[in-house]
C-alpha positions as CSV (number, residue, x, y, z in Angstrom):
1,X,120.1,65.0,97.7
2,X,119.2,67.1,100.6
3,X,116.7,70.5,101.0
4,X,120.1,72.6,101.5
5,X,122.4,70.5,98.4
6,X,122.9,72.7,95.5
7,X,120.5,73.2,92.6
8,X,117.9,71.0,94.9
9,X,114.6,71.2,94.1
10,X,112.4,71.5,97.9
11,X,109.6,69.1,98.1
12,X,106.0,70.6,97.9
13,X,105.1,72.4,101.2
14,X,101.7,73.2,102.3
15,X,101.1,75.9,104.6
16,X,97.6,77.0,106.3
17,X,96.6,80.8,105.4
18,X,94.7,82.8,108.5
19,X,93.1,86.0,108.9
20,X,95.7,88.6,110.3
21,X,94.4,91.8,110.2
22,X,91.6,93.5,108.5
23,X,93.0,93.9,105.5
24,X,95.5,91.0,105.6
25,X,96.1,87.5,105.5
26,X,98.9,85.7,107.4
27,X,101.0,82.2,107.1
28,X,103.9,81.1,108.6
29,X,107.1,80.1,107.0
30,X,108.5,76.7,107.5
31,X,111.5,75.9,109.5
32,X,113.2,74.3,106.5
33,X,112.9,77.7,104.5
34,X,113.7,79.6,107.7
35,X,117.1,77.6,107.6
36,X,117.7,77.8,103.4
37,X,117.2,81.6,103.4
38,X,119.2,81.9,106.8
39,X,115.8,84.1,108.1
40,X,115.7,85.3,111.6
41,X,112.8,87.1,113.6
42,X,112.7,90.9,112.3
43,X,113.9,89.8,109.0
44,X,111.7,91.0,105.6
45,X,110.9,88.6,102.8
46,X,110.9,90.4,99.2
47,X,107.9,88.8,97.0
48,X,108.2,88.7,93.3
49,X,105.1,87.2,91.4
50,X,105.7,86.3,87.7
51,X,102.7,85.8,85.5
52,X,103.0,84.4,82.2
53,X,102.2,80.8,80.8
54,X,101.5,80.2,84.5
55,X,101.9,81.8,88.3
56,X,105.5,81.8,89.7
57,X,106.6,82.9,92.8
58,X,109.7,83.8,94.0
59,X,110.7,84.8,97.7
60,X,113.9,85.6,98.8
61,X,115.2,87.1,102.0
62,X,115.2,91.0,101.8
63,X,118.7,92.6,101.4
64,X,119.8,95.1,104.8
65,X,119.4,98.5,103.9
């Protein structure tokens, strides 16, 4: 099944982290999340991080207020 078929589960990404600021850390999201989530430039990612048996981490494109 494909990266966009329903209930698919996306292959393991890596992504490099870099200094961005400061006080900050930057990475860049890849192209076939940019496409799944439907993201365009000035649009905000909402980060939820679970911790219980293990780390989960759930991002999801940020709703238009």
């Amino acid at each position: 099944m494909s990266l966009f078929g329903v209930f698919n589960i996306i292959e393991q990404m890596t992504v490099y982290i870099r200094k961005g600021g400061p006080n900050s850390m930057r990475s860049v999201v890849p192209q076939e999340i940019l496409k799944l989530l439907e993201l365009e430039q000035g649009d905000s990612l909402h980060w939820k991080v679970i911790i219980e048996d293990k780390i989960t981490v759930e991002v999801n494109k940020a709703r238009s207020s």
